[in-house]
C-alpha positions in Angstrom: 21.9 10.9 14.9 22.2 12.4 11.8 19.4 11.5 9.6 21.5 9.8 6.7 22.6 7.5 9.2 19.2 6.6 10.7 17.6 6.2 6.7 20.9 3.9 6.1 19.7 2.0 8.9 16.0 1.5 8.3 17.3 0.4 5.1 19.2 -2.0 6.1 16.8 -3.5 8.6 14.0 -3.5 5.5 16.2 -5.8 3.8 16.8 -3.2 1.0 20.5 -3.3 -0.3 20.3 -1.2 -3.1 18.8 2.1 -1.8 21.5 4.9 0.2 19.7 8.1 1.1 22.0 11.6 1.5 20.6 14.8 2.9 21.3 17.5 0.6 23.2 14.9 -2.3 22.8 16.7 -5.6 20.2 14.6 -7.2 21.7 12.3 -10.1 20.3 12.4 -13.3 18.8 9.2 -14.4 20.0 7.5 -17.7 17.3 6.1 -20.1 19.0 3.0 -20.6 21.2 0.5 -18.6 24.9 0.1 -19.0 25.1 -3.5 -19.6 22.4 -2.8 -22.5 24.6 -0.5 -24.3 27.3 -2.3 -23.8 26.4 -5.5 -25.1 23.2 -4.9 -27.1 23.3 -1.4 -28.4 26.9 -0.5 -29.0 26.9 -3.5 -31.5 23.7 -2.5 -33.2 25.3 0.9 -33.6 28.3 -0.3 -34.5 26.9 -2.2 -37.3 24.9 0.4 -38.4 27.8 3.3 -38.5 31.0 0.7 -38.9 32.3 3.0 -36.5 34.6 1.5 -33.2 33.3 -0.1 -30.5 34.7 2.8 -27.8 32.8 6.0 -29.9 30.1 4.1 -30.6 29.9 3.8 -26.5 30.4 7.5 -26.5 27.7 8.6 -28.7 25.5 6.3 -26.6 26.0 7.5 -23.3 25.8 11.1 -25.0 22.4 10.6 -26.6 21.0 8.7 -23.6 21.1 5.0 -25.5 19.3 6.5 -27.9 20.4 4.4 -30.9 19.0 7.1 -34.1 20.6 10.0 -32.4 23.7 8.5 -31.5 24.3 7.5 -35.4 23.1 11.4 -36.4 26.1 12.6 -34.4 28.3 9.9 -35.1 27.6 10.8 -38.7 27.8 14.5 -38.2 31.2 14.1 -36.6 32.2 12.2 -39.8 31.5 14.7 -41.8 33.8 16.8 -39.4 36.5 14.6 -39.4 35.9 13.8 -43.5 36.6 17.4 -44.1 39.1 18.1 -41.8 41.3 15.0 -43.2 40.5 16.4 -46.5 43.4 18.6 -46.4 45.5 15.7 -46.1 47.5 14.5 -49.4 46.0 11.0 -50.8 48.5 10.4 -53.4 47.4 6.0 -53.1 44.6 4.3 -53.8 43.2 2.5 -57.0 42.1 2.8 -60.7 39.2 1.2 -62.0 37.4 0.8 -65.0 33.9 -0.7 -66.3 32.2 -1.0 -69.4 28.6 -1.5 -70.6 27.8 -2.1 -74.2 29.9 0.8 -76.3 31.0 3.0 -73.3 33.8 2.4 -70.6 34.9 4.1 -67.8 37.9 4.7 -65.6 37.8 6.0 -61.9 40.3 6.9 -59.8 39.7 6.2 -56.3 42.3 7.7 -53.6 43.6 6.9 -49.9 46.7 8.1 -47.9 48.6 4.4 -47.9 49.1 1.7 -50.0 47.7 -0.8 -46.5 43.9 1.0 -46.7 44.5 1.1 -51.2 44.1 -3.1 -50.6 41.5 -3.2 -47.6 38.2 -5.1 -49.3 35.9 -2.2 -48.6 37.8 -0.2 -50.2 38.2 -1.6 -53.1 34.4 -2.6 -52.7 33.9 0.9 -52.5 36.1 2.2 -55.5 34.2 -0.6 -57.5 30.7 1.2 -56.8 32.0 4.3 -58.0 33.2 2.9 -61.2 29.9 1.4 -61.5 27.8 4.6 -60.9 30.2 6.5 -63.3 28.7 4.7 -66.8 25.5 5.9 -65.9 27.1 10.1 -65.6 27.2 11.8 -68.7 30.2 13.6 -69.0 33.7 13.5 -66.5 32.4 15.6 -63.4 33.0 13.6 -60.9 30.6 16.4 -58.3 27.3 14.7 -60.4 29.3 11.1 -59.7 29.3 11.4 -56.2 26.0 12.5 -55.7 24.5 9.0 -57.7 23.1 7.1 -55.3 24.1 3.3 -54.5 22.2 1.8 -51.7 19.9 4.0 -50.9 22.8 6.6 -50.3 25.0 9.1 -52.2 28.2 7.7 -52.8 29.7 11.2 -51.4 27.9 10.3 -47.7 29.6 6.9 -48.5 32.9 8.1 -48.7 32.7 10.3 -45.4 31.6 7.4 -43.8 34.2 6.0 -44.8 36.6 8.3 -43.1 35.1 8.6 -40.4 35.6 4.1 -40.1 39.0 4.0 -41.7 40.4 7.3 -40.5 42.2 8.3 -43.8 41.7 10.9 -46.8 39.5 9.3 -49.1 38.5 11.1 -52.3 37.1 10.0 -55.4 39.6 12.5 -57.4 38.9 11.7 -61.4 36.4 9.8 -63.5 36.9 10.0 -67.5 34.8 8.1 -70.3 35.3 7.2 -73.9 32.4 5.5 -76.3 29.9 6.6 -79.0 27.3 5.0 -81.1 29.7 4.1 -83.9 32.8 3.4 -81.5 34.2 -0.3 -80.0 35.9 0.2 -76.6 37.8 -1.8 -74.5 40.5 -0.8 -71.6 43.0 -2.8 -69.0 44.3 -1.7 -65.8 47.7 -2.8 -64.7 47.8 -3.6 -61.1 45.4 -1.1 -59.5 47.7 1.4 -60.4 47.6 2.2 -64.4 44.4 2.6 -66.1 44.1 2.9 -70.2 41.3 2.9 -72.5 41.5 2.6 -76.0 38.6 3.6 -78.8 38.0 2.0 -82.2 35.8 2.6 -85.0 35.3 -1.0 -86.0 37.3 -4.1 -84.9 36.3 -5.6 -81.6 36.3 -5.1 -77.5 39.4 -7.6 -77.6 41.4 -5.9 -79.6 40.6 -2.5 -77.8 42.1 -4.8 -74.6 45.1 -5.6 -76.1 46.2 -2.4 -77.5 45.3 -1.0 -74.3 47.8 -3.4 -72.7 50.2 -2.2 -75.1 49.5 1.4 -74.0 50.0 0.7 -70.4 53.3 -0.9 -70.9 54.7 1.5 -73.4 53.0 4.7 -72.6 52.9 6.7 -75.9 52.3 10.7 -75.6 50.3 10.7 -78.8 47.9 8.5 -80.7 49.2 9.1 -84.1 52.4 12.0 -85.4 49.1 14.6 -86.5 48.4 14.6 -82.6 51.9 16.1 -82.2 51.5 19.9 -81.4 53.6 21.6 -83.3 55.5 23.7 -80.6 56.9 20.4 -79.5 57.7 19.1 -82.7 59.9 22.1 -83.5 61.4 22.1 -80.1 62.6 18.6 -80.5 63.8 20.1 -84.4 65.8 22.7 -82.9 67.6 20.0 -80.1 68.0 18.1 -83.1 69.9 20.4 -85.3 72.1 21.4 -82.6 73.2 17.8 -81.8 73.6 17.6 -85.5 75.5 20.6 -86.3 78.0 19.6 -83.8 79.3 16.4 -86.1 80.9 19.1 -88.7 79.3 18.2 -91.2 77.7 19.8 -94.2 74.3 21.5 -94.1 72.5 19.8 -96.2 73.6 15.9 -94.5 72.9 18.1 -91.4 69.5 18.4 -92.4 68.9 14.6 -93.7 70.4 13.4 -90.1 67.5 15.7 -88.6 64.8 14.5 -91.1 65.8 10.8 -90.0 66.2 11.5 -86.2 62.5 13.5 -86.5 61.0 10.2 -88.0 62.7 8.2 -85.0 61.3 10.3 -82.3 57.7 10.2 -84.2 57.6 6.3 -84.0 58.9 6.6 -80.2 56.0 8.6 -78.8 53.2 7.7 -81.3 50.9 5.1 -80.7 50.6 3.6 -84.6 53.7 3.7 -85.2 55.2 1.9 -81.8 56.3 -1.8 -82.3 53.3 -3.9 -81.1 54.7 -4.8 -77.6 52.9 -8.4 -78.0 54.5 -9.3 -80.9 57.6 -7.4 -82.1 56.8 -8.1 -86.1 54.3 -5.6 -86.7 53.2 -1.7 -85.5 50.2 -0.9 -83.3 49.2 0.9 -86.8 49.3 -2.1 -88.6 47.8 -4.4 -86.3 44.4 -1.8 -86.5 44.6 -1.8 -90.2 44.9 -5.5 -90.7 41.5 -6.2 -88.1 39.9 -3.0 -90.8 39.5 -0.6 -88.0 40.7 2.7 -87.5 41.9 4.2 -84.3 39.7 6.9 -82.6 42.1 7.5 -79.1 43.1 6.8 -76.0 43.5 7.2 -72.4 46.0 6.7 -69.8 46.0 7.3 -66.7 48.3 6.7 -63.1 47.2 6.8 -59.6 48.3 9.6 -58.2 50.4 11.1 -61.0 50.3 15.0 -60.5 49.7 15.0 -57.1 53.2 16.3 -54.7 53.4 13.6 -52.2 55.2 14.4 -49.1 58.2 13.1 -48.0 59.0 12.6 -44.4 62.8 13.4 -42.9 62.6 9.9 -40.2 66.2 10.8 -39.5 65.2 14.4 -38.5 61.6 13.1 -36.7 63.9 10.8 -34.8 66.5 13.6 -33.8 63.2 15.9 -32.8 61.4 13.3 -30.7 65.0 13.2 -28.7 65.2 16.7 -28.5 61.7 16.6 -26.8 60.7 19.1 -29.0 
């Protein structure tokens, strides 16, 4: 007999059930852990160290031999693959969010690829951290924000972890800060989505707040009509005087209608002079004198403005997908 056959047998007869013998079997190489541990012990220790899915956590395993520490190195190193490879990808949604401390405040914008992952609680969880972290950044670059550490980790190593969970673009794209020694601050952010900060010299944080809301809701280009460049202003002149010169009427009524229309468009796009939004009996202008404060700027921002979003054809998709192309 073939002696395979005759060591199956002599197995058998020991009462051994779990030992086959092949002449000239490649030997198998032996794994360092058992399959039912990684299944249930150390895929969800991995998993709750990485946040990463049950089947790649499996994966590293079995790769690094159930070797828990190198199985989270290469899941990490393949996030930061995948973080920059879906880098390239446009993240025109996500959140804005501000934070204050004493006489400086903050605004963040935090970005994702969809509106779904802009209201997931980590998230948002994250995109708080980073407005956090920013009051302690001096200056806007948002390169020395992400490498403040929260948690014992950079916030950068936190977003491409975050990738790598989620499986979207995720950037932290633009931090900006207003405050001084001799300045009040407030700011309001309107639904995630608008973000405004307004700076005093005197008055109070409230009244920052509320002029912020105004801002938000009205969106002036300028803080007061010396703010105007002067390009612009004699642009909007010369649209003006042609509108004007069309009525037929004499030059120098021409030039009063202009005068008047100049004044309107001032009060349209300059902060002071807007009708307060919350009241309708009194200017943003006045409102700041009456509280004996004086207005120092502002900021506005929107998620995502400036960025070209891209627009998908579905009826087109559709008609390729039956093509089979």
């Amino acid at each position: 007999m073939k002696t395979s056959f005759c060591v199956s047998l002599l197995a058998l007869a020991s009462g051994a059930t779990a030992f086959t013998f092949v002449a000239n079997a490649p030997t198998a190489r032996l794994s360092t852990s058992l399959s039912a541990e990684v299944t249930v012990a150390l895929i969800k220790e991995l998993r709750g160290a990485t946040g990463v899915g049950m089947m790649d956590c499996k994966k590293a395993l079995i790769e690094a031999d159930g070797d828990v520490e190198i199985a989270g190195e290469n899941l990490r190193k393949s996030g930061l693959a995948k973080a920059d490879k879906k880098a390239s990808r446009i993240a025109a949604e996500g959140k804005i969010v501000s934070a204050m401390a004493g006489n400086k405040a903050v605004l963040v914008e935090v970005n994702c690829e969809t509106d779904f992952v802009a209201k997931d609680k980590g998230f948002l969880a994250y995109a708080a951290s980073v407005a956090n972290a920013a009051l302690s950044v001096d200056g806007d670059n948002v390169v020395d924000l992400l490498n403040v550490e929260v948690d014992g980790k950079t916030l950068d190593a936190t977003r491409q972890a975050m990738v790598l969970k989620i499986g979207e673009n995720i950037q932290v794209r633009r931090m900006t800060s207003v405050g001084g020694t001799d300045s009040v601050v407030g700011s309001y952010v309107h639904m995630g989505k608008i973000g405004v900060m307004v700076e005093l010299e005197g008055g109070t944080p409230e009244l920052c707040q509320d002029i912020a809301m105004h801002v938000a809701a009205m969106n002036p280009e300028y803080a007061t009509k010396e703010d105007v460049p002067q390009a612009a202003l004699a642009k909007e002149r010369e649209i003006l005087t042609a509108q004007a010169a069309d009525s037929g009427k004499p030059a120098n009524i021409v030039e009063k209608m202009v005068e008047g229309r100049i004044r309107k468009y001032l009060e349209e796009i300059c902060l002071v002079s807007q009708t307060y939004v919350k009241t309708n009996d009194e200017t943003v202008g006045k409102l700041i004198e009456k509280a004996g404060a004086k207005l120092k700027g502002f900021t506005r921002i929107v998620v995502g403005e400036g960025i070209e979003k891209r627009e998908d054809d579905f009826a087109a998709e559709v008609a390729k997908m039956a093509a089979g192309k």
